[in-house]
C-alpha positions in Angstrom: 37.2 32.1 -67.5 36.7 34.2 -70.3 33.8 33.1 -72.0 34.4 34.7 -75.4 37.8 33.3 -75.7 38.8 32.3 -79.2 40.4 29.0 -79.5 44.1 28.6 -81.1 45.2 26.9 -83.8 47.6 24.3 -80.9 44.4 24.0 -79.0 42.4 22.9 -82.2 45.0 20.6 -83.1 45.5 19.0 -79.6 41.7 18.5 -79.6 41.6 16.8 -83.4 44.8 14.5 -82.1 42.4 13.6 -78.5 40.3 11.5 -80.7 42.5 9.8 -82.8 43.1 6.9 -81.0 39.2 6.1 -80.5 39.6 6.2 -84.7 42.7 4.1 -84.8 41.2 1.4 -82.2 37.8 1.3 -84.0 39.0 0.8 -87.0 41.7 -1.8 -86.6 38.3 -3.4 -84.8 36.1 -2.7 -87.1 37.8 -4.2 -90.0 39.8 -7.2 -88.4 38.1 -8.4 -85.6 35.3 -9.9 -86.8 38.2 -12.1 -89.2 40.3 -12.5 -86.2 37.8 -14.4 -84.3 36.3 -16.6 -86.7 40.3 -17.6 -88.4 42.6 -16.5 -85.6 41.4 -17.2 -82.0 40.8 -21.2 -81.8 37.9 -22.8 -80.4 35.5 -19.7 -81.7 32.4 -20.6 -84.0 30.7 -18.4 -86.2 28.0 -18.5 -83.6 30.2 -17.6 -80.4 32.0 -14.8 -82.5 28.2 -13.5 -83.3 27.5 -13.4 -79.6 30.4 -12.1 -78.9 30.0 -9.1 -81.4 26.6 -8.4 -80.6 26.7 -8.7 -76.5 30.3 -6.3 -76.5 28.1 -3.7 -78.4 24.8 -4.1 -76.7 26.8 -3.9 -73.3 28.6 -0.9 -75.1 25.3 0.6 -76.0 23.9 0.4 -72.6 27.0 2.1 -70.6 26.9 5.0 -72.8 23.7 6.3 -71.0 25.5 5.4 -67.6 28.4 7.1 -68.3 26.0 10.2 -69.4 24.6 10.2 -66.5 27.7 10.1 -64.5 29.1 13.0 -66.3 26.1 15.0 -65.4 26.4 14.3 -61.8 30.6 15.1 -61.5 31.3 18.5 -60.2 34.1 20.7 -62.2 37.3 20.2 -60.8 40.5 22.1 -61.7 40.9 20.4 -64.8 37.4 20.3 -66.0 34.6 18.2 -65.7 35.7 15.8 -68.4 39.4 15.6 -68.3 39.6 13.6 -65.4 37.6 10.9 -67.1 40.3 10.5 -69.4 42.3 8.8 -66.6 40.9 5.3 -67.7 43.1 5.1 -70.7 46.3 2.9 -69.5 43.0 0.6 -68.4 41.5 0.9 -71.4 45.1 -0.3 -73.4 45.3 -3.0 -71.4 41.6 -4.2 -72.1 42.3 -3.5 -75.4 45.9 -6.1 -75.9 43.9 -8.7 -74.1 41.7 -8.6 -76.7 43.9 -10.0 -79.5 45.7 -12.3 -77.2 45.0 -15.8 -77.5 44.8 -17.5 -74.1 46.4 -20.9 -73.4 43.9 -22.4 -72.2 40.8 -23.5 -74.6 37.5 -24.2 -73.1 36.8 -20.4 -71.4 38.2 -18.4 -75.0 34.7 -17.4 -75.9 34.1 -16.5 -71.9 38.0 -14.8 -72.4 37.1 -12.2 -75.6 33.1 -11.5 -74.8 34.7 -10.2 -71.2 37.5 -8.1 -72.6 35.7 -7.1 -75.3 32.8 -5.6 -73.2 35.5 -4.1 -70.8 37.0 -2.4 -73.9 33.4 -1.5 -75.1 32.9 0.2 -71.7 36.1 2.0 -71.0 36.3 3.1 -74.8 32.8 4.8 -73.9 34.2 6.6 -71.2 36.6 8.1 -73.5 34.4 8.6 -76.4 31.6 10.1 -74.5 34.1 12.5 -72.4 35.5 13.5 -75.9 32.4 13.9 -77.8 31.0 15.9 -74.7 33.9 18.3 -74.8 32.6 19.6 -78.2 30.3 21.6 -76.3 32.8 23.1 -73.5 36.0 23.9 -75.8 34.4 27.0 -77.2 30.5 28.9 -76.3 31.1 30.1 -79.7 29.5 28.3 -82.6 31.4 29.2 -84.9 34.6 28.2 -83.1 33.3 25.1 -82.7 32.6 24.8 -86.2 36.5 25.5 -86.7 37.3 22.8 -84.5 35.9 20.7 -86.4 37.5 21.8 -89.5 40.5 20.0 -87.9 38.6 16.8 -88.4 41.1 15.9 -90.9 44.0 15.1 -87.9 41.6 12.6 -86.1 40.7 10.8 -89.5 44.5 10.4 -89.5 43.6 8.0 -86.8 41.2 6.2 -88.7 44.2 5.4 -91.4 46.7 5.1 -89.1 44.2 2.1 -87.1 43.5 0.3 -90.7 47.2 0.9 -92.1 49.0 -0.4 -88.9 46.3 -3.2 -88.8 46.4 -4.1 -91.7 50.1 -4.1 -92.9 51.5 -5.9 -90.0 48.7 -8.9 -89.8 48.4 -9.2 -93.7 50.4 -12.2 -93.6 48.6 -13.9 -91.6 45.6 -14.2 -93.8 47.7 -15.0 -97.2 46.9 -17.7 -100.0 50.3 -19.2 -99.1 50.0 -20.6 -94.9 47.3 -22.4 -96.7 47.9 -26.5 -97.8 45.9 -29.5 -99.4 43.5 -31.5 -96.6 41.5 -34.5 -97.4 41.4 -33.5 -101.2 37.6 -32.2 -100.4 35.8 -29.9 -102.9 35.5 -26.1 -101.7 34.7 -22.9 -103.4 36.5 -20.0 -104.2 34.0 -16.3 -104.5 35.1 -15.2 -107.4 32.6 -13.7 -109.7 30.6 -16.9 -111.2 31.0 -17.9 -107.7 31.5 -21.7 -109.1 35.0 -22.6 -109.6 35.4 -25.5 -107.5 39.5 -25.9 -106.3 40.8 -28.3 -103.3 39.5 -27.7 -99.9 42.3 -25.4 -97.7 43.2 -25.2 -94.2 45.9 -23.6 -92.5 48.4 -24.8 -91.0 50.0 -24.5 -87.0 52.6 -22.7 -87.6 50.6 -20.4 -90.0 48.6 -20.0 -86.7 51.7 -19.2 -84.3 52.0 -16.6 -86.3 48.9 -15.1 -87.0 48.6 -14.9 -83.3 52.1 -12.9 -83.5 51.4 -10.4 -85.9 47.8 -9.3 -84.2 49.5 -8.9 -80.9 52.0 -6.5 -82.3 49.5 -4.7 -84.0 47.6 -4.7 -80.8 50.7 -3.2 -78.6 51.4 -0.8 -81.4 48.4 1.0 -81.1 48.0 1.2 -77.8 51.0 3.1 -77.5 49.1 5.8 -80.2 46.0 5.6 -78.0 48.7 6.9 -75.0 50.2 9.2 -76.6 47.4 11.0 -78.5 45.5 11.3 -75.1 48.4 12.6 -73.4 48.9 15.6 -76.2 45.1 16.2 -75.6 45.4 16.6 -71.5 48.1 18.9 -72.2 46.8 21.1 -74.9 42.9 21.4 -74.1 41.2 23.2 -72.0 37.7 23.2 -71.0 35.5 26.1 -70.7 32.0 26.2 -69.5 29.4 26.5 -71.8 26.5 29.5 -71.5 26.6 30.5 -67.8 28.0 30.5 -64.3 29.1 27.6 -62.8 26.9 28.1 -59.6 23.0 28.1 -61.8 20.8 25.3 -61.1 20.7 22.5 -62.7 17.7 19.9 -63.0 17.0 16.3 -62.3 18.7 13.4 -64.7 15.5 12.2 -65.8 13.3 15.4 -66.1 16.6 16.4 -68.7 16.8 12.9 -70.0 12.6 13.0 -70.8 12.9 16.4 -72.5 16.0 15.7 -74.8 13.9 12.8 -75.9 11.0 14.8 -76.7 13.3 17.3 -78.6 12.8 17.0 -82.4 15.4 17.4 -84.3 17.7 15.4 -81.8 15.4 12.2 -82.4 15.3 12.9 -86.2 19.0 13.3 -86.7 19.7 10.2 -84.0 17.6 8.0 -86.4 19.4 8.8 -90.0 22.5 8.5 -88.4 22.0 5.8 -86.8 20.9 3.9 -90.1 23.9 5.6 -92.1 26.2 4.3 -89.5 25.0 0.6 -89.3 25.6 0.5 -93.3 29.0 2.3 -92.4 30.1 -0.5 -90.0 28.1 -3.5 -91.7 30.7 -2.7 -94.8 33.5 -2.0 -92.7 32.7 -5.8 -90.3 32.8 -7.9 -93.4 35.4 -6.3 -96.1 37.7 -8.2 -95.3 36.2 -11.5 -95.0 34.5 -10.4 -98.3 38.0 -9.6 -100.2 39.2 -13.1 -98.7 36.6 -15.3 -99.8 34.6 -13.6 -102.1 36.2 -11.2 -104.3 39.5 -13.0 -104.5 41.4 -10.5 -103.4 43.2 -12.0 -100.3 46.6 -10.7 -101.4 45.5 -7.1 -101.4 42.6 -5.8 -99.3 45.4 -4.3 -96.8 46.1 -1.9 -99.5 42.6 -1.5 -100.7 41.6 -0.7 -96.8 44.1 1.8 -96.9 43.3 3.5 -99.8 39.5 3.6 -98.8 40.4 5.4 -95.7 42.8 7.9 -97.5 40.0 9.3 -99.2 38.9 10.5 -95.9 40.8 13.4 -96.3 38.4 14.6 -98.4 37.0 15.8 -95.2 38.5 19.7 -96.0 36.6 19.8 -99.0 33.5 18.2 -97.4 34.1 21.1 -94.7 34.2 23.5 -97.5 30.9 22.5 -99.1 28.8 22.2 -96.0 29.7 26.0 -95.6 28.8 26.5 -98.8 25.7 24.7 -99.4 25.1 23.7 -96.2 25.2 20.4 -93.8 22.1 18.8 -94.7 23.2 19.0 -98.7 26.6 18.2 -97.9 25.1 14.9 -95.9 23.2 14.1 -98.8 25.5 14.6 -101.9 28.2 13.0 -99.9 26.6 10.0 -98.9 24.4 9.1 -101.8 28.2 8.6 -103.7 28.9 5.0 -102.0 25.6 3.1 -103.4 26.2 2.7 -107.1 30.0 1.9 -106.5 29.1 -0.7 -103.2 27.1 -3.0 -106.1 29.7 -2.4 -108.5 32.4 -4.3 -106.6 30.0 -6.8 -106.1 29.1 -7.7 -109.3 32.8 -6.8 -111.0 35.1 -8.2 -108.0 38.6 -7.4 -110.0 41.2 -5.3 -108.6 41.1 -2.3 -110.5 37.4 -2.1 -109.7 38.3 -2.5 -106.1 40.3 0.5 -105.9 37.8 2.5 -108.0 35.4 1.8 -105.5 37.6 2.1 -102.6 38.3 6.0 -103.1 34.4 6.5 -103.8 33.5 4.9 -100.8 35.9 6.7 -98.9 34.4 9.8 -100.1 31.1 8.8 -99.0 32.7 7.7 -95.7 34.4 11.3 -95.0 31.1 13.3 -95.6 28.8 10.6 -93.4 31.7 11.8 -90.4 30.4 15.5 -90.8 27.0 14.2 -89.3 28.1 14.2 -85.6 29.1 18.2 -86.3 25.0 18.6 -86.9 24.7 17.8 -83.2 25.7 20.9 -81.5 23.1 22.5 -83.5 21.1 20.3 -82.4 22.0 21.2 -78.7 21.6 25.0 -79.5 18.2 24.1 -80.7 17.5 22.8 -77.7 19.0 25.8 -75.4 16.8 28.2 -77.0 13.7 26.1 -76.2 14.9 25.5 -72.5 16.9 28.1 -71.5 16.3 27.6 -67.8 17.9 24.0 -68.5 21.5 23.7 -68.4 23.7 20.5 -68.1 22.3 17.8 -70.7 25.4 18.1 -73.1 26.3 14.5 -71.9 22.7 13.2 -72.4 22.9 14.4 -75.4 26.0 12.8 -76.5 25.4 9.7 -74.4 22.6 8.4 -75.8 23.2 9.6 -79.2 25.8 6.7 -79.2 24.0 4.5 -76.8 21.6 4.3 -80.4 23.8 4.0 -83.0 26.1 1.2 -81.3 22.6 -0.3 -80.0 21.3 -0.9 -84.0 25.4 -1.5 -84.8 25.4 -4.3 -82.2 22.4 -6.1 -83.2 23.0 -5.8 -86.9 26.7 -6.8 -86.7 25.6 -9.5 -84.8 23.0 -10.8 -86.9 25.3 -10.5 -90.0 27.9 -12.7 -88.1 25.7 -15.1 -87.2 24.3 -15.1 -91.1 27.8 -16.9 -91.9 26.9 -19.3 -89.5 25.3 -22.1 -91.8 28.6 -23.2 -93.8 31.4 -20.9 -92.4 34.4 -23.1 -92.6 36.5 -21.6 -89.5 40.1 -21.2 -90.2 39.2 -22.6 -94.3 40.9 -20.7 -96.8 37.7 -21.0 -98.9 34.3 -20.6 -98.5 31.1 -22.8 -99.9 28.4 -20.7 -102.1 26.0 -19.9 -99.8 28.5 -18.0 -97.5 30.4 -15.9 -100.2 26.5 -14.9 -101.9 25.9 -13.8 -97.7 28.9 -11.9 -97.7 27.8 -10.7 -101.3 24.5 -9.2 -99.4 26.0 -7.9 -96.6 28.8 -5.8 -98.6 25.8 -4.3 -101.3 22.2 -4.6 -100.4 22.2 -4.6 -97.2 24.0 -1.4 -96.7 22.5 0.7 -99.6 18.9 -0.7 -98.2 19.8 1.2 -94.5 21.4 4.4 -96.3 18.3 5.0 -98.0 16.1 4.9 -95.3 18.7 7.5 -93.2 18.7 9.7 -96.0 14.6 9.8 -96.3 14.4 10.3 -92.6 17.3 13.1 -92.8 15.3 15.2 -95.3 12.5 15.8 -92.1 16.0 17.3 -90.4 14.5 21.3 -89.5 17.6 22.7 -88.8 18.7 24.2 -92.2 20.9 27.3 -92.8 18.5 29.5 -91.7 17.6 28.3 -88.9 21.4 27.8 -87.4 21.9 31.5 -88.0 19.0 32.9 -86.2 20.1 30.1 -83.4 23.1 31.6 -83.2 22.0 35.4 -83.0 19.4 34.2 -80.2 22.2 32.5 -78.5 24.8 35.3 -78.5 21.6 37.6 -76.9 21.0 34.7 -74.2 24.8 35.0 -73.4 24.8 39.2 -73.0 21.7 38.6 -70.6 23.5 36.3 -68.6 27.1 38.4 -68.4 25.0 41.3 -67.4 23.0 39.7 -64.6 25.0 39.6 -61.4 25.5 35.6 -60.3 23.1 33.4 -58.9 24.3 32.0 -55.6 22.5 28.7 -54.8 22.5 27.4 -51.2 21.1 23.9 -50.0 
């Protein structure tokens, strides 16, 4: 394999499309399932849709490291080292449909979603991890890699696509309409006083047959994306490996596992995005329960998701002032935007508010996805310092998520289980005390973990600087290598 190969345009695109359909199946998940269990699947409490929020993403969290690990034991095959992976995507489609279906049976339910759901969080990590991995093997060139990422903008397609299919087909199903009159009861509708008092709402059956329609064509829907993106990636990518021949030595799982942990800038840049990312996902878990009971803005938050996520494609202009400025600016410029405007929905929950701050936050949104592309650096960084060590790319990667989904799975299920105390399931209103939780969780809450990211991020040493003297030191590393004859080791 040629090592300096440059990458096409096809092959840049192919890898952008690959992970699309983690994007569309996150963020169908992120945004609807958490409404989904509490209003759609019967016989789930607030409580049981907690646990099952917060043991999925624990379980998902601790598999990542497994799968890490398994990554850095396969041997290359004709197809790569991580292409083969990839086979566990009809699996992962199927885990994923049974996750929106409503059994017909009622006692196991909660038994029925936490299984699928951590099946789903597990396969899903094979994929991600695989993808995320391949980063590193696409291109030895850091600048190519950098270009590949510029492509960004296809795979937030994904993210629209998951939210915009979602959202459009199972927006029915959560309309003021299905609702009727039952026992003339006083609940509360969030709007801003929070104190207008109407009749007390509950759907109706066949509101229900239905609701359980929509979500399952949704479901099927996108798993035919998550097919067919995967399939143009197989075909179009190919996998190079990084930095040297195929036959040097590698060491032991947990001698590489202790030193990437004792690396730096890898546990600095874990940290802030792994706070960024928990007020990402905390926002994303309860918008729509928000727009429904809160903000009254049942009739519309399809749309507002939609436009939120269009603002992603900011991404090229993000791309554009990271080069500029640099990725540590363009983190922190970016991301800063979404606090005044996340309040200011709060406080002013109209509709043209809504979609003021829906393209602001998706702006903030798009620049918090150029974090990940700080990791190769990160990984560079790391080469330079142990250049006999070869092989932790995965461990890397791995654990990076096992982190973030770690923190995600506790605070997602600790913000679930906040609704607990009052959350009528299946009500078409709320009482006080959840819409002023669902209040928190939409504006403090998130601002409060950006904040900390951000002050950790600014102890981030690998500025401009830096990178390009990593990069001069890495393209020496690769002459020596080429020019020494290969290594052949024998057991």
């Amino acid at each position: 394999t040629n090592l300096n190969q440059k990458l096409t345009i096809c092959s840049k695109l192919c890898f952008a499309i690959g992970g699309a359909p983690k994007e569309v199946t996150s963020s169908a998940s992120a945004f609807f399932l958490q409404i989904y269990l509490l209003d759609v699947a019967q016989q789930i409490n607030p409580f049981q849709a907690s646990l099952v929020l917060f043991i999925g993403r624990v379980w998902g969290a601790v598999t990542d490291p497994v799968i890490g690990f398994l990554i850095t034991k396969s041997s290359w095959t004709k197809i790569g080292r991580l292409m083969p992976i990839l086979g566990c995507t009809p699996f992962l489609v199927v885990s994923y449909f049974c996750l929106w279906f409503v059994p017909p049976f009622i006692n196991g339910r909660f038994v029925w979603y936490l299984v699928f759901y951590c099946l789903y969080q597990t396969l899903i990590n094979c994929f991600h991890v695989s993808y995320s991995a391949l980063t590193m093997f696409i291109s030895t060139d850091q600048k190519e890699r950098d270009s590949a990422t510029a492509y960004m903008t296809v795979e937030v397609m994904g993210t629209l696509l998951g939210a915009a299919v979602q959202g459009q087909i199972v927006a029915s199903a959560h309309t003021q309409k299905h609702c009727s009159p039952h026992n003339m009861s006083a609940g509360y509708l969030g709007n801003s006083s929070g104190a207008e008092i109407v009749k007390s709402l509950v759907p109706s059956q066949e509101y229900l047959s239905q609701a359980k329609e929509v979500y399952l064509i949704a479901a099927g829907v996108i798993g035919a994306v998550f097919l067919l993106c995967t399939l143009v990636m197989f075909l179009g990518v190919k996998e190079r490996e990084p930095y040297g021949p195929k036959t040097e030595e590698q060491i032991p799982f947990v001698q590489g596992f202790l030193k990437v942990m004792g690396h730096g800038p890898y546990i600095i840049l874990t940290a802030a995005f792994l706070l960024i990312t928990v007020a990402v996902q905390l926002t994303q878990s309860n918008f729509v329960l928000f727009c429904t009971y809160a903000a009254g803005l049942r009739e519309h938050f399809q749309n507002i998701v939609v436009v939120i996520l269009s603002a992603l494609f900011s991404i090229p202009f993000w791309q554009w002032f990271l080069k500029r400025f640099g990725k540590k600016t363009a983190a922190f410029c970016g991301i800063t935007w979404i606090m005044p405007f996340s309040m200011m929905l709060v406080f002013i929950p109209n509709l043209v508010v809504a979609y003021i701050v829906a393209v602001s936050s998706g702006l903030s949104i798009a620049a918090s996805l150029l974090l990940p592309s700080m990791l190769p650096d990160v990984v560079d960084d790391f080469r330079l310092t142990n250049s006999s060590s070869k092989g932790h790319e995965a461990i890397f990667y791995s654990f990076y998520v096992f982190f973030v989904k770690l923190a995600a799975g506790i605070t997602l299920g600790v913000s679930t289980l906040c609704l607990f105390a009052g959350y009528e399931t299946r009500g078409c209103s709320q009482p006080p005390p959840v819409v002023y939780t669902l209040k928190l969780l939409i504006g403090a809450a998130p601002i409060a973990f950006i904040v900390t990211g951000l002050m950790i991020l600014v102890l981030y040493p690998i500025n401009e600087d830096v990178r390009r003297r990593n990069k001069l030191w890495l393209e020496e590393l690769k002459q020596s290598i080429d020019s020494e004859p290969t290594k052949i080791v024998t057991c």
